[in-house]
C-alpha positions, 0 to 999 in steps of 0.5 A: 740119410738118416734112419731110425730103427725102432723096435717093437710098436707093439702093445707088450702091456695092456691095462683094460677094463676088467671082465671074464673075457680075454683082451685082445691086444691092439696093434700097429696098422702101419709098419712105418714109424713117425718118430724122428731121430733128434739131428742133434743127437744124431750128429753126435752118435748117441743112441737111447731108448725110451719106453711109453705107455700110450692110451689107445682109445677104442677107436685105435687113436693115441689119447695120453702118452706118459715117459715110463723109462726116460732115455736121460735124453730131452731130445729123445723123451720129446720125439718119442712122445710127439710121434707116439700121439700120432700112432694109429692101431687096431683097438683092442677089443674084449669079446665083440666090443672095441675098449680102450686101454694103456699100452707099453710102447718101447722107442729105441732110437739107434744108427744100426741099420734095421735088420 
């Protein structure tokens, strides 16, 4: 059986709309992650990482997703972006009002055992 460990969905960088108030990070609502390990690169024993930065809309849906560290891996920039689109978080929220903002997610694609 195949697992991927994947470290840290949490917003580590978050760009929103300006203002006197605090931003309040949005977070993961699911500790599961819909990231596939590529079979391929699996067989192989390559591991990498990559890191996005997802739009979270204010609503808690990923909208955009953009490489900002590529793995040097097709295979795994691909399945980072295709799960990435499918995550869902609390939103971020200034004050009283949910806001949309951009979010580094890093993907560590890894045969390790989580601990």
């Amino acid at each position: 059986m195949r697992s991927l460990a994947l470290c840290a969905l949490l917003a580590s960088g978050v760009w929103g709309c300006s203002g006197d108030q605090e931003i309040e990070n949005p977070s993961p609502l699911s500790a599961s992650v819909p990231i596939e390990y590529p079979l391929d690169l699996w067989d192989q024993g390559i591991e990498g990482s990559s890191i996005l930065k997802v739009r979270v809309t204010a609503l808690g849906g990923v909208d955009s997703v953009v490489i900002m560290e590529s793995s040097g891996y097709d295979a795994f920039d691909s399945s980072a972006v295709r799960g990435a689109r499918t995550l869902r978080f609390s939103p971020a929220r200034q004050g009283d009002k949910r806001i949309e903002v951009w979010a580094h997610v890093p993907v560590h694609f890894s045969k390790k055992p989580r601990p």
